[in-house]
PQR file of N, CA, C, O and H, with PARSE charges and radii, in Angstrom:
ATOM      1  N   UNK A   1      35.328  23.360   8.812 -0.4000 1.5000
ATOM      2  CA  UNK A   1      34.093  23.896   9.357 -0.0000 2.0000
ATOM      3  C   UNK A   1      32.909  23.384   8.539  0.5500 1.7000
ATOM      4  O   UNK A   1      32.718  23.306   7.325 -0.5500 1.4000
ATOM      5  N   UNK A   2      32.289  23.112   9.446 -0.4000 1.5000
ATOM      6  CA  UNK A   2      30.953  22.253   8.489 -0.0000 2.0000
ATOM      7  C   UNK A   2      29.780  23.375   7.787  0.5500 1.7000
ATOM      8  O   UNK A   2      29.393  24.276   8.530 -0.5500 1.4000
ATOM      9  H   UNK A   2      32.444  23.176  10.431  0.4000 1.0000
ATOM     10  N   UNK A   3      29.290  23.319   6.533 -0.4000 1.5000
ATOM     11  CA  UNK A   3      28.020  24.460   6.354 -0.0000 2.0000
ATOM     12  C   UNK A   3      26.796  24.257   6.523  0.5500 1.7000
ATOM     13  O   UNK A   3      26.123  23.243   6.338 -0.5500 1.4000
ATOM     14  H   UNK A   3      29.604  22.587   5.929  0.4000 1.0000
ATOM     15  N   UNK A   4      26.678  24.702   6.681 -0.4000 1.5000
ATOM     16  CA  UNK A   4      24.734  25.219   7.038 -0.0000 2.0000
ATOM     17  C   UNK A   4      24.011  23.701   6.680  0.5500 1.7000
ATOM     18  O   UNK A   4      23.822  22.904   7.599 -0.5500 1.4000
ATOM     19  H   UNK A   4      27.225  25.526   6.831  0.4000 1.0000
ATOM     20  N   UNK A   5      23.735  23.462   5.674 -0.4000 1.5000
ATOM     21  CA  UNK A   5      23.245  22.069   5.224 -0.0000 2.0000
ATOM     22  C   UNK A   5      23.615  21.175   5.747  0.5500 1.7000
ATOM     23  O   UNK A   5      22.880  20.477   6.446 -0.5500 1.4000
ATOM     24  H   UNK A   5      23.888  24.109   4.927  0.4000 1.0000
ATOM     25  N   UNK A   6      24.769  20.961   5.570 -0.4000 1.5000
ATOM     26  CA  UNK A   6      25.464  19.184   6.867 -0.0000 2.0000
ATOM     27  C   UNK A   6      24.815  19.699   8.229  0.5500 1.7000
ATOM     28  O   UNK A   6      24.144  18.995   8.983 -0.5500 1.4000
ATOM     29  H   UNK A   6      25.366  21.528   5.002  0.4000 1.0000
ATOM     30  N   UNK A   7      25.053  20.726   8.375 -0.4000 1.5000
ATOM     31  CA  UNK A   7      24.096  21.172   9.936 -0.0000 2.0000
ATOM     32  C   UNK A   7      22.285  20.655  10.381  0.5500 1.7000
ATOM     33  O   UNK A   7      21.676  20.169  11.334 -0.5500 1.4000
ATOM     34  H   UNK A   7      25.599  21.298   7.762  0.4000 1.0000
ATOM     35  N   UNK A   8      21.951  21.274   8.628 -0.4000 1.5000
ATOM     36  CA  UNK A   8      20.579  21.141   9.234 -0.0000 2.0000
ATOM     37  C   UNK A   8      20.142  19.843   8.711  0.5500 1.7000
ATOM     38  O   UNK A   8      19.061  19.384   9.081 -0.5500 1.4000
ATOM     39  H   UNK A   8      22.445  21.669   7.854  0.4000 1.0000
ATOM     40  N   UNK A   9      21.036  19.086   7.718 -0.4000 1.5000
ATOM     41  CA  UNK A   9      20.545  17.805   7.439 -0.0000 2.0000
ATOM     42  C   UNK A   9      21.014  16.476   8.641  0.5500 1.7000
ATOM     43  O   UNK A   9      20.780  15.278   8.478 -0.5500 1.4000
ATOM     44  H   UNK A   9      21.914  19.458   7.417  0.4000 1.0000
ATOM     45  N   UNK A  10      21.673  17.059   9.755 -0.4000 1.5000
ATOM     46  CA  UNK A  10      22.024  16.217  11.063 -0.0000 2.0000
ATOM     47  C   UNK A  10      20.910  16.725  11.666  0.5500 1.7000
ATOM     48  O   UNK A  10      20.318  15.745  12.119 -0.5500 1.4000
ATOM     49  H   UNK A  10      21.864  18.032   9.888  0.4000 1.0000
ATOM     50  N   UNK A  11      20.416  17.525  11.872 -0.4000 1.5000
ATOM     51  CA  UNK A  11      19.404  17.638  12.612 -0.0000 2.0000
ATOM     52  C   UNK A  11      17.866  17.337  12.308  0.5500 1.7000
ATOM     53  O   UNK A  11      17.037  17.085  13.182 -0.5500 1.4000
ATOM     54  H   UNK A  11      20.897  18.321  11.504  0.4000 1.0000
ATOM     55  N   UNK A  12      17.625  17.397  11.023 -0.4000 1.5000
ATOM     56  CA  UNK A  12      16.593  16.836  10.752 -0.0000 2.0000
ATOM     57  C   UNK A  12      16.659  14.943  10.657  0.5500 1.7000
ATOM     58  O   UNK A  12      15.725  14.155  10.807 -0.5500 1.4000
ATOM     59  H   UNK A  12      18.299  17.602  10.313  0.4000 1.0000
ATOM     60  N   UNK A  13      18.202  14.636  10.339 -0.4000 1.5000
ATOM     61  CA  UNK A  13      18.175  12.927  10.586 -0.0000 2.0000
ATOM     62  C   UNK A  13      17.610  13.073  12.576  0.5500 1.7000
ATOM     63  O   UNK A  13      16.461  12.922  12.992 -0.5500 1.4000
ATOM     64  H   UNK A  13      18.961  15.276  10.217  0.4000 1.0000
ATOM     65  N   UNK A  14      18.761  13.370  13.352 -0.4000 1.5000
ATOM     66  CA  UNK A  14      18.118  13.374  14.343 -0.0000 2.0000
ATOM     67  C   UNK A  14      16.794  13.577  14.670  0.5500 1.7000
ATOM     68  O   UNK A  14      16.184  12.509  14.713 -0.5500 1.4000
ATOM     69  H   UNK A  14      19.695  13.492  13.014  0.4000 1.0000
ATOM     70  N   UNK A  15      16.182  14.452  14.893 -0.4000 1.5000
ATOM     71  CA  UNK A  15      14.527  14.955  14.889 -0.0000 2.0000
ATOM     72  C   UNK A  15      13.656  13.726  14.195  0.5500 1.7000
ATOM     73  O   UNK A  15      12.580  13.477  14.737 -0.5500 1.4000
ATOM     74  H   UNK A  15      16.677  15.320  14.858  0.4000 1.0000
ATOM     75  N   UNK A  16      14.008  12.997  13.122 -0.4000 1.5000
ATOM     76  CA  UNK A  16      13.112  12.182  12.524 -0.0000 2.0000
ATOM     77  C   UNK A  16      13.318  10.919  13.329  0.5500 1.7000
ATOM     78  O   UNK A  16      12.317  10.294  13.677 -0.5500 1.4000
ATOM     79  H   UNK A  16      14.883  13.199  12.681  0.4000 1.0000
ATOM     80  N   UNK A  17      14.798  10.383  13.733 -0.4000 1.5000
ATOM     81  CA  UNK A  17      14.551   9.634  14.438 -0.0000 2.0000
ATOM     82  C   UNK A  17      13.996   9.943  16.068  0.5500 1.7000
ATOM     83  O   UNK A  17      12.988   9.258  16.241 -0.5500 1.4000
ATOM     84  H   UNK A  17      15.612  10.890  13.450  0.4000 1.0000
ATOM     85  N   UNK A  18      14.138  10.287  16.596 -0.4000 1.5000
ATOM     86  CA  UNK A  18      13.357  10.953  17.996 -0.0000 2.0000
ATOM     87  C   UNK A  18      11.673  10.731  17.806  0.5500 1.7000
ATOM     88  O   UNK A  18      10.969   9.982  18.484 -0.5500 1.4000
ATOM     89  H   UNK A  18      14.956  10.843  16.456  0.4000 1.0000
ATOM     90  N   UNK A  19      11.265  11.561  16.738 -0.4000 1.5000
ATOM     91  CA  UNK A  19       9.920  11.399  16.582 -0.0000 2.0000
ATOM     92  C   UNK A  19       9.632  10.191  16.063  0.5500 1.7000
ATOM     93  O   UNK A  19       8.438  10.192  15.763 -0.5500 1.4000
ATOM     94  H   UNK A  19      11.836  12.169  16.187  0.4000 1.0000
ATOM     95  N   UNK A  20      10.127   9.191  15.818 -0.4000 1.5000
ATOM     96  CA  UNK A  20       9.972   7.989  15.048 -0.0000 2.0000
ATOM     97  C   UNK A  20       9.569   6.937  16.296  0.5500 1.7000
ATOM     98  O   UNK A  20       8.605   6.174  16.228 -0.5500 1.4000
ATOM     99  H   UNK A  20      11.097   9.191  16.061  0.4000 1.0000
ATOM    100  N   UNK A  21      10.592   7.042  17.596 -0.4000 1.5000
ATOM    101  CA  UNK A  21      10.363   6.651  18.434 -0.0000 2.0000
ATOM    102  C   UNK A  21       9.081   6.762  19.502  0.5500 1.7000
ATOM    103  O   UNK A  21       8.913   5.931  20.395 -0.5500 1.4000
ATOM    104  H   UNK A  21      11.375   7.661  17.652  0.4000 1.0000
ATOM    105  N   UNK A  22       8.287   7.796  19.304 -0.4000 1.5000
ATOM    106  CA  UNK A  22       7.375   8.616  19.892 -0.0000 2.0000
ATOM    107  C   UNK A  22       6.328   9.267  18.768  0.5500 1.7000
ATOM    108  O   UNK A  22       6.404  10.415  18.329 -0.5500 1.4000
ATOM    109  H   UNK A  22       8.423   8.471  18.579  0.4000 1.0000
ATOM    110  N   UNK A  23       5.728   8.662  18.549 -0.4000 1.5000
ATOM    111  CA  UNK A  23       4.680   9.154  17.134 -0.0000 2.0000
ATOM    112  C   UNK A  23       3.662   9.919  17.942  0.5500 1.7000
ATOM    113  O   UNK A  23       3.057  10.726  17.237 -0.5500 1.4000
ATOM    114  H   UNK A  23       5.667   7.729  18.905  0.4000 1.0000
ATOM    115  N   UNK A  24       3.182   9.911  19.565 -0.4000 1.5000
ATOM    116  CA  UNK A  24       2.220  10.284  19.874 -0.0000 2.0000
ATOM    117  C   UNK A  24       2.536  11.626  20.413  0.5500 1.7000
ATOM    118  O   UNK A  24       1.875  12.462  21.028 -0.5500 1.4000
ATOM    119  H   UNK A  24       3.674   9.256  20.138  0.4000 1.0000
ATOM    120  N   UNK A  25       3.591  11.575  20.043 -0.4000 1.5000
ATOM    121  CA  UNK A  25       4.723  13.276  21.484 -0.0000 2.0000
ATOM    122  C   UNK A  25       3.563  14.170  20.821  0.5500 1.7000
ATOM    123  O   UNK A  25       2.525  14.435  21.427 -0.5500 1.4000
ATOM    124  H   UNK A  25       4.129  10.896  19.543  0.4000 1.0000
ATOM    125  N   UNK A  26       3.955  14.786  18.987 -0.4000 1.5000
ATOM    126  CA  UNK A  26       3.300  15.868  19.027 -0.0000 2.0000
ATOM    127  C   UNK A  26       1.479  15.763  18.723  0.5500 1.7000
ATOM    128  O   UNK A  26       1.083  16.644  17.961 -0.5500 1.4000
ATOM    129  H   UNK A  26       4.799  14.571  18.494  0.4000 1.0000
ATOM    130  N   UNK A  27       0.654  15.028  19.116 -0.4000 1.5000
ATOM    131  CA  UNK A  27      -0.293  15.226  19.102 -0.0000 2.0000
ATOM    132  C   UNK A  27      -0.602  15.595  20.253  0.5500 1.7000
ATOM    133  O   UNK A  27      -1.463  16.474  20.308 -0.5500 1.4000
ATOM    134  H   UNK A  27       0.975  14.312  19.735  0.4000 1.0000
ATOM    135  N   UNK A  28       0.015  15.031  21.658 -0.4000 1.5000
ATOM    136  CA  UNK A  28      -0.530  15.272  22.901 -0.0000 2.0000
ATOM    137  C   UNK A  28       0.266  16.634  22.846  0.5500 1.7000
ATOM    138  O   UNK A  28      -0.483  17.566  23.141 -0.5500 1.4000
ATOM    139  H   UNK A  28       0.714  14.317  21.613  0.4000 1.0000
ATOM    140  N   UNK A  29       1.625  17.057  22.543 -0.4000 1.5000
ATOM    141  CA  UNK A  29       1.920  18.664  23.131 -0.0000 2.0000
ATOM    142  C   UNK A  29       0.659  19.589  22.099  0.5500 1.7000
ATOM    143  O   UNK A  29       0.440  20.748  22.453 -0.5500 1.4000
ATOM    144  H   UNK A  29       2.233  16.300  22.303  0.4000 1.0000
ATOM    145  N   UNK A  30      -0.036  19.097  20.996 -0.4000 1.5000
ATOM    146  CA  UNK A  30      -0.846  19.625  20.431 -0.0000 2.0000
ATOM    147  C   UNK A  30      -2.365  20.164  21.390  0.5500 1.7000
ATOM    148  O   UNK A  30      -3.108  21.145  21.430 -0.5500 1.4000
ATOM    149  H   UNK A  30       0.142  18.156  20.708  0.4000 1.0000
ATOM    150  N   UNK A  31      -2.259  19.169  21.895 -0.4000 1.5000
ATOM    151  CA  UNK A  31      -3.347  18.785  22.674 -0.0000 2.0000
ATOM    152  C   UNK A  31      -3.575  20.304  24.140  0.5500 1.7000
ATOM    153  O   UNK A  31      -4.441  21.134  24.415 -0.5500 1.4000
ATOM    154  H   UNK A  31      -1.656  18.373  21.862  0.4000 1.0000
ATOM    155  N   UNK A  32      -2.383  19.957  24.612 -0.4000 1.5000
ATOM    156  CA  UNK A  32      -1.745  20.495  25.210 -0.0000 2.0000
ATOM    157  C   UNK A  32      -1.581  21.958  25.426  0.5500 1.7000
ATOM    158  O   UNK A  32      -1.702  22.465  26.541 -0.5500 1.4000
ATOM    159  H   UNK A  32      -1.678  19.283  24.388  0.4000 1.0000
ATOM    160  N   UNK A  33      -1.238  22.797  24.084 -0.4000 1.5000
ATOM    161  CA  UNK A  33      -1.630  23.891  23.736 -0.0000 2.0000
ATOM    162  C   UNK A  33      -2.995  24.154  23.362  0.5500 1.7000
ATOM    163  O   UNK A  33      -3.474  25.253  23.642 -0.5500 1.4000
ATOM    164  H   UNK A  33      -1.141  22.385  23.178  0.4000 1.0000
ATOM    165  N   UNK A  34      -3.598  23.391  22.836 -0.4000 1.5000
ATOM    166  CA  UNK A  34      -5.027  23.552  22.865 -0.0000 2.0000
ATOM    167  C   UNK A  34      -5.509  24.111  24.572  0.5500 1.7000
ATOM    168  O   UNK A  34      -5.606  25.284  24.933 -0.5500 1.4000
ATOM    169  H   UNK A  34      -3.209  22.499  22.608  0.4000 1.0000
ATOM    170  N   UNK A  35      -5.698  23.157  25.218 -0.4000 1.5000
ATOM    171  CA  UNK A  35      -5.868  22.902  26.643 -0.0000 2.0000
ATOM    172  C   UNK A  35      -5.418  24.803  27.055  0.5500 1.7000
ATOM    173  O   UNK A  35      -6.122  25.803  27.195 -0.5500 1.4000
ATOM    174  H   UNK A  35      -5.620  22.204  24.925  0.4000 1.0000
ATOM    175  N   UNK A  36      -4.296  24.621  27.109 -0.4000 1.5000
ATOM    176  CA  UNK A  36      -3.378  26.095  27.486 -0.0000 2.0000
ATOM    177  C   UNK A  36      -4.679  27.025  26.957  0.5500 1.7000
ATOM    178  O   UNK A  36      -5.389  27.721  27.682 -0.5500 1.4000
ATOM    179  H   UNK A  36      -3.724  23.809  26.994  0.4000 1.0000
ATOM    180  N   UNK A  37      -4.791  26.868  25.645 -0.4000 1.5000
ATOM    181  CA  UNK A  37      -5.170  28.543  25.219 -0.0000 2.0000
ATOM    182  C   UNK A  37      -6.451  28.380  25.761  0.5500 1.7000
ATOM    183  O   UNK A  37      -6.628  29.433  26.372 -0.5500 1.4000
ATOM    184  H   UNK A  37      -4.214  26.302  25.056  0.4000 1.0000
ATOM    185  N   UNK A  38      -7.529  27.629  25.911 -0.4000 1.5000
ATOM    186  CA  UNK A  38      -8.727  27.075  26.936 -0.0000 2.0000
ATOM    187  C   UNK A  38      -8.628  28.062  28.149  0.5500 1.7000
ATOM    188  O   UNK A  38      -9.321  29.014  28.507 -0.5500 1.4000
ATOM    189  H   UNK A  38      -7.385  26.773  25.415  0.4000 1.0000
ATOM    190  N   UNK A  39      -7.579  27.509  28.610 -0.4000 1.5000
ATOM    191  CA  UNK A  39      -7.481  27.867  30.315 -0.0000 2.0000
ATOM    192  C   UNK A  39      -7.423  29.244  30.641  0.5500 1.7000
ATOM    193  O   UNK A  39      -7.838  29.843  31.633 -0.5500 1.4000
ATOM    194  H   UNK A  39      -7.016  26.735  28.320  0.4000 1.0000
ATOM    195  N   UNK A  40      -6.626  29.775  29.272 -0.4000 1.5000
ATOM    196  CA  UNK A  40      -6.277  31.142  29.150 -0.0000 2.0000
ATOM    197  C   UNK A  40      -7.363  32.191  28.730  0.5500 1.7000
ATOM    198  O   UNK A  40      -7.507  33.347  29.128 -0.5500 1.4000
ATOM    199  H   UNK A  40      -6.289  29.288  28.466  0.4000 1.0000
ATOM    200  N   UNK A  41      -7.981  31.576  27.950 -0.4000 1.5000
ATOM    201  CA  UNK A  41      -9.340  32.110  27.987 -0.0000 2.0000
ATOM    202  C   UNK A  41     -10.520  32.284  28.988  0.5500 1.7000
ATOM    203  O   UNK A  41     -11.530  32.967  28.823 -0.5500 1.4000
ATOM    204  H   UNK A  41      -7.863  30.637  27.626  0.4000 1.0000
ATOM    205  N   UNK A  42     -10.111  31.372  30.269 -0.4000 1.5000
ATOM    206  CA  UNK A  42     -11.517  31.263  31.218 -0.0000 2.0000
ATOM    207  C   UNK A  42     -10.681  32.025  31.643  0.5500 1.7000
ATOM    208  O   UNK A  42     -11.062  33.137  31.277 -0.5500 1.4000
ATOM    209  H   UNK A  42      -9.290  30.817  30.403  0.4000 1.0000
ATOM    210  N   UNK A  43      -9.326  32.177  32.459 -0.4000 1.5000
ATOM    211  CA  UNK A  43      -8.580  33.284  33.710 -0.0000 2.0000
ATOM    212  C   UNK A  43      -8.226  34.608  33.088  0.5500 1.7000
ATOM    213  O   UNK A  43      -7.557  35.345  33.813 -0.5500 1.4000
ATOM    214  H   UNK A  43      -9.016  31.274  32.756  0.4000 1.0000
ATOM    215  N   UNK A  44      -8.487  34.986  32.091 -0.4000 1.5000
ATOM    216  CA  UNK A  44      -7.897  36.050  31.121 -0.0000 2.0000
ATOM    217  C   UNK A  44      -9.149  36.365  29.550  0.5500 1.7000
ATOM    218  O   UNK A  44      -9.002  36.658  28.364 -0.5500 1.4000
ATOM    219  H   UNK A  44      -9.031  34.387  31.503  0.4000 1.0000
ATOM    220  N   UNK A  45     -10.037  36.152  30.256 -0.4000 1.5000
ATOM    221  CA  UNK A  45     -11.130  36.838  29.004 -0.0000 2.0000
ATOM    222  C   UNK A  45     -10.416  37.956  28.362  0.5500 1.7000
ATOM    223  O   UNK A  45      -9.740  38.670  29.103 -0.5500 1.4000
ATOM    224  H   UNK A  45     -10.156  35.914  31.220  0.4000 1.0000
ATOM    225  N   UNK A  46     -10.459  38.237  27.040 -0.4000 1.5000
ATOM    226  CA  UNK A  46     -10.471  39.437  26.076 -0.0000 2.0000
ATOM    227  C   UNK A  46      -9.119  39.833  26.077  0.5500 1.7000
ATOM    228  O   UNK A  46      -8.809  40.875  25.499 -0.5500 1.4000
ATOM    229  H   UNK A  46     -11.008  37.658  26.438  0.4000 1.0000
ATOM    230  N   UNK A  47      -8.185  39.077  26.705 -0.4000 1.5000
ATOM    231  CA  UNK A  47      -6.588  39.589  27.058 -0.0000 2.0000
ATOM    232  C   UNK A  47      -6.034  39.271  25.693  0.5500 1.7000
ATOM    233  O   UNK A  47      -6.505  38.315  25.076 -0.5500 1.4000
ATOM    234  H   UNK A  47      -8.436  38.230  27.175  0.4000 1.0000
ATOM    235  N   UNK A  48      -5.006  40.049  25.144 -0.4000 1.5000
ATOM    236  CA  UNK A  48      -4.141  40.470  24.251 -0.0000 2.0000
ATOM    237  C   UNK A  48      -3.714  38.788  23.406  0.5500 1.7000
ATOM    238  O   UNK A  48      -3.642  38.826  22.178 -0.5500 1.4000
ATOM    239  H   UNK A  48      -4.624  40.826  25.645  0.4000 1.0000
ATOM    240  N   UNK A  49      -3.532  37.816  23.907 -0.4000 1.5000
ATOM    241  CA  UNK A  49      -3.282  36.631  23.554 -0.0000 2.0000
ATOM    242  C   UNK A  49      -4.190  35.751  23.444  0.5500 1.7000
ATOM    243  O   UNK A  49      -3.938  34.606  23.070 -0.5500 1.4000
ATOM    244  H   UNK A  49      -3.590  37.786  24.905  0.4000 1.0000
ATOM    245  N   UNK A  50      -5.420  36.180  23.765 -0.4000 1.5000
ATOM    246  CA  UNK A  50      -6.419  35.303  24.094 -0.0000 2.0000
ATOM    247  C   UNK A  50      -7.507  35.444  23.121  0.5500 1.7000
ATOM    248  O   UNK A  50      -8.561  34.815  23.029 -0.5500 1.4000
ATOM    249  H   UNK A  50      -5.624  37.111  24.068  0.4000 1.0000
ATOM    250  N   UNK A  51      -7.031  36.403  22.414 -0.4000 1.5000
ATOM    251  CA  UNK A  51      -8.252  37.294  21.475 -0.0000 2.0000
ATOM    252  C   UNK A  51      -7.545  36.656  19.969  0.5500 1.7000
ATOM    253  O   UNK A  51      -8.120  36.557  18.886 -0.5500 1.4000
ATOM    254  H   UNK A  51      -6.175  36.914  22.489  0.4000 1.0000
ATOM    255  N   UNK A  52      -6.382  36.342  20.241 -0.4000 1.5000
ATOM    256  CA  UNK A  52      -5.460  36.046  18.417 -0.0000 2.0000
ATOM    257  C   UNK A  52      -5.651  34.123  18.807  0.5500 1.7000
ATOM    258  O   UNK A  52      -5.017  33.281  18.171 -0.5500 1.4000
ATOM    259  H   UNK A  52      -5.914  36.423  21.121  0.4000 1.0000
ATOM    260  N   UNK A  53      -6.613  33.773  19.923 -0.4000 1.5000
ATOM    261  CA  UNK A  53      -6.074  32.487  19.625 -0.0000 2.0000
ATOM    262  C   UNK A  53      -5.222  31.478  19.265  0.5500 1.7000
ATOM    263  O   UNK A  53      -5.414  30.404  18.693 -0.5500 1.4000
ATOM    264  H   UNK A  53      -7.127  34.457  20.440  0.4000 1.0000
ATOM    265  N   UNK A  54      -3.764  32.279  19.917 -0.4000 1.5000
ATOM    266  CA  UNK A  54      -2.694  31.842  19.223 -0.0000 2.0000
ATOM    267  C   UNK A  54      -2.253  30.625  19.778  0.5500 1.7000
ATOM    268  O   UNK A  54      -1.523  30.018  18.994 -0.5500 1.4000
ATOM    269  H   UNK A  54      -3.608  33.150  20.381  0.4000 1.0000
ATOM    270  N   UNK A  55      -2.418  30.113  20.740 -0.4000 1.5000
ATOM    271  CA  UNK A  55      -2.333  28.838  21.282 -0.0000 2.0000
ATOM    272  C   UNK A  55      -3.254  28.010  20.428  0.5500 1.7000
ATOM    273  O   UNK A  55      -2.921  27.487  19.364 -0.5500 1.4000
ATOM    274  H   UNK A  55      -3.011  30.605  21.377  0.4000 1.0000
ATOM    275  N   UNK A  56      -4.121  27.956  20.835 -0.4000 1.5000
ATOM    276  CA  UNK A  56      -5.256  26.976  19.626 -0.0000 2.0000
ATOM    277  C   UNK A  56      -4.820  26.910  18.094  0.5500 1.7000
ATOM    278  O   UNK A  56      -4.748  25.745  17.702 -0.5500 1.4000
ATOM    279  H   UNK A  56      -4.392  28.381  21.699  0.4000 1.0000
ATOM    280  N   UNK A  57      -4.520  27.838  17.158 -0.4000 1.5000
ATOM    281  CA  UNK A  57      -3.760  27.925  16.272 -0.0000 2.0000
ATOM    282  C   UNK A  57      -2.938  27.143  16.326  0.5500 1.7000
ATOM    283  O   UNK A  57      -3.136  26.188  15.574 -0.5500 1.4000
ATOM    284  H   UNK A  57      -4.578  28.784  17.476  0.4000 1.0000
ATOM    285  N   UNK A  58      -1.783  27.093  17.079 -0.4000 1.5000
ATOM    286  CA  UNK A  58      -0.334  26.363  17.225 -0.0000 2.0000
ATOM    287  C   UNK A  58      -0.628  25.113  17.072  0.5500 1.7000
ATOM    288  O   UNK A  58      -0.280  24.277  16.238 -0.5500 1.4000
ATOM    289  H   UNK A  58      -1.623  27.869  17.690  0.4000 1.0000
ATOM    290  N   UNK A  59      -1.572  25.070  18.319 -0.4000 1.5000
ATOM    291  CA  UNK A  59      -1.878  23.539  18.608 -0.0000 2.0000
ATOM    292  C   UNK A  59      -2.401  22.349  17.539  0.5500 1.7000
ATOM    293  O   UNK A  59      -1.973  21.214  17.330 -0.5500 1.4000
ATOM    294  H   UNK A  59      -1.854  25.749  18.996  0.4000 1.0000
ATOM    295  N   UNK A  60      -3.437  23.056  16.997 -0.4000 1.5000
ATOM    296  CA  UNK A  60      -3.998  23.004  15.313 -0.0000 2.0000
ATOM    297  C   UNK A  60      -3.121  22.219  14.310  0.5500 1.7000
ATOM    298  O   UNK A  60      -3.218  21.135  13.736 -0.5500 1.4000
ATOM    299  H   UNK A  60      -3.784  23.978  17.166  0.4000 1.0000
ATOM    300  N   UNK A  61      -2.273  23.173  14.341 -0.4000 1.5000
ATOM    301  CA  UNK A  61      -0.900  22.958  13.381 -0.0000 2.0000
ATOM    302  C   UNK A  61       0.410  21.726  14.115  0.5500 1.7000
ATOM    303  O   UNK A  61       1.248  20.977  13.614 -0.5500 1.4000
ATOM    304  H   UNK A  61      -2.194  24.054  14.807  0.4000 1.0000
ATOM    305  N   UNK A  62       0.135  21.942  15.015 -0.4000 1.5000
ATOM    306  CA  UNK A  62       1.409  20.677  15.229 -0.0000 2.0000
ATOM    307  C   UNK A  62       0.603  19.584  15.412  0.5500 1.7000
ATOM    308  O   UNK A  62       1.134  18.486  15.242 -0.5500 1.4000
ATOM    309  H   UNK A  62      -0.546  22.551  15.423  0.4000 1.0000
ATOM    310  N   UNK A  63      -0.625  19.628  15.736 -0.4000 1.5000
ATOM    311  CA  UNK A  63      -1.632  18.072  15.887 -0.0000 2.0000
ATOM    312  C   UNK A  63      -1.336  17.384  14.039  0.5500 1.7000
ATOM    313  O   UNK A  63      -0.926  16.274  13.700 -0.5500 1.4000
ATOM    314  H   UNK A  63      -1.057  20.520  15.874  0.4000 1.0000
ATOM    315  N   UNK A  64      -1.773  18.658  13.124 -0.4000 1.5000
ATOM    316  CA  UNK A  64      -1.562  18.216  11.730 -0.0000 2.0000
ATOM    317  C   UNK A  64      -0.096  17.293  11.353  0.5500 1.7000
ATOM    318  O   UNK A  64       0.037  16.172  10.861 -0.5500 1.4000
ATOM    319  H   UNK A  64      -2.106  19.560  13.399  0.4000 1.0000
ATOM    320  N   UNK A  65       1.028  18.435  11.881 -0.4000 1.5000
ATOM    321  CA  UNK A  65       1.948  17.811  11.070 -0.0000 2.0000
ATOM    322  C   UNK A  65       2.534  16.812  11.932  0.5500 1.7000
ATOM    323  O   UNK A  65       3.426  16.181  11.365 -0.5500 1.4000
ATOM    324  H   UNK A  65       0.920  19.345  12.281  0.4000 1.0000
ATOM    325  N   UNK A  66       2.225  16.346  13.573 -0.4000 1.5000
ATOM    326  CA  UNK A  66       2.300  15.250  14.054 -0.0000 2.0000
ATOM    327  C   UNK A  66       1.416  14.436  13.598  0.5500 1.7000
ATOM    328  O   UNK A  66       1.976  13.342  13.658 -0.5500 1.4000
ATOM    329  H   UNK A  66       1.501  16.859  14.034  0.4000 1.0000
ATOM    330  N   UNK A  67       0.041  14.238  13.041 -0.4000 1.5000
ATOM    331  CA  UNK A  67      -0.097  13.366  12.314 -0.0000 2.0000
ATOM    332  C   UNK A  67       0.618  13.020  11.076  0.5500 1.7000
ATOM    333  O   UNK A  67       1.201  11.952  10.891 -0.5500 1.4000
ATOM    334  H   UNK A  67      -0.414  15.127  12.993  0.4000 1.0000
ATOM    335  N   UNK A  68       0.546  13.859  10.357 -0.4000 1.5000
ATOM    336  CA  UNK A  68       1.071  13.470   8.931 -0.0000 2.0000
ATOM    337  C   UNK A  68       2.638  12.897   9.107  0.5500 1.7000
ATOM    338  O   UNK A  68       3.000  12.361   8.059 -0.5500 1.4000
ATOM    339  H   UNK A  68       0.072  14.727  10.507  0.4000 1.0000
ATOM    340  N   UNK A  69       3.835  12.864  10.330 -0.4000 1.5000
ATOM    341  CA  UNK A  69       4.815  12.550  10.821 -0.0000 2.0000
ATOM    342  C   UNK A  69       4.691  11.292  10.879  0.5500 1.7000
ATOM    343  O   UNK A  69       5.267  10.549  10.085 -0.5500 1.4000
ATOM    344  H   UNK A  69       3.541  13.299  11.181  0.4000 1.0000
ATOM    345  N   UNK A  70       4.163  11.005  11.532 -0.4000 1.5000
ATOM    346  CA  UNK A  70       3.639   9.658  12.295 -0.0000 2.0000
ATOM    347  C   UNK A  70       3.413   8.608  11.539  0.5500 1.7000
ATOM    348  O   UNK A  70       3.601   7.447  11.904 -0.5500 1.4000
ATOM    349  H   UNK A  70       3.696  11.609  12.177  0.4000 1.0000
ATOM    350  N   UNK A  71       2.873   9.063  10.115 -0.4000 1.5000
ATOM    351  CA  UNK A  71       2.142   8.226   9.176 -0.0000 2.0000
ATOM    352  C   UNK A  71       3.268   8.012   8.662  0.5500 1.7000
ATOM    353  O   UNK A  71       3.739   6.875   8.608 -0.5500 1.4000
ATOM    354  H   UNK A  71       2.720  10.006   9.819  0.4000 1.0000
ATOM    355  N   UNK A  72       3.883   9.069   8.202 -0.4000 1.5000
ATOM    356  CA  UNK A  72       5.403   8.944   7.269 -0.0000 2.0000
ATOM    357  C   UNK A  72       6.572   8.215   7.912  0.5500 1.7000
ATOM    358  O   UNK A  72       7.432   7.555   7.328 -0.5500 1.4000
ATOM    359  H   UNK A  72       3.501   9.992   8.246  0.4000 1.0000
ATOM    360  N   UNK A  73       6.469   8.421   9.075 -0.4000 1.5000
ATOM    361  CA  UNK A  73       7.605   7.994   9.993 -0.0000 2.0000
ATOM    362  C   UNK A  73       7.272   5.678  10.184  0.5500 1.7000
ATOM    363  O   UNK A  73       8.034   4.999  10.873 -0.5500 1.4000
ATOM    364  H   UNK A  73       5.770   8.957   9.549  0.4000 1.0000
TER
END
């Protein structure tokens, strides 16, 4: 039975190559969620999700570490 580590160190080889192939994936799903929490804000003023900016947040954060990926990759 394999442990935890051989697990997550196959999956992070995988994941690095995937994104290696595609450097632009997470800036546009960044993008993307940006866009989302936008939209969500014009059809849903002051609503429960819309007020924590949590889409824009997200989006924020994976634009970052899809750049910094990209560079490394």
């Amino acid at each position: 039975m394999k442990n935890v580590e051989d697990i997550f160190s196959r999956l992070l080889d995988d994941l690095s190559e995937f994104l290696a192939e595609r450097k632009g994936l997470l800036p546009l799903i960044a993008a993307g969620l940006v866009l989302l929490n936008f939209l969500l804000e014009l059809i849903f003023p002051g609503a429960g999700i819309t007020r924590l900016n949590l889409f824009l947040h997200l989006g924020v954060i994976v634009a970052i570490l899809g750049f910094i990926l990209a560079r490394a990759l």
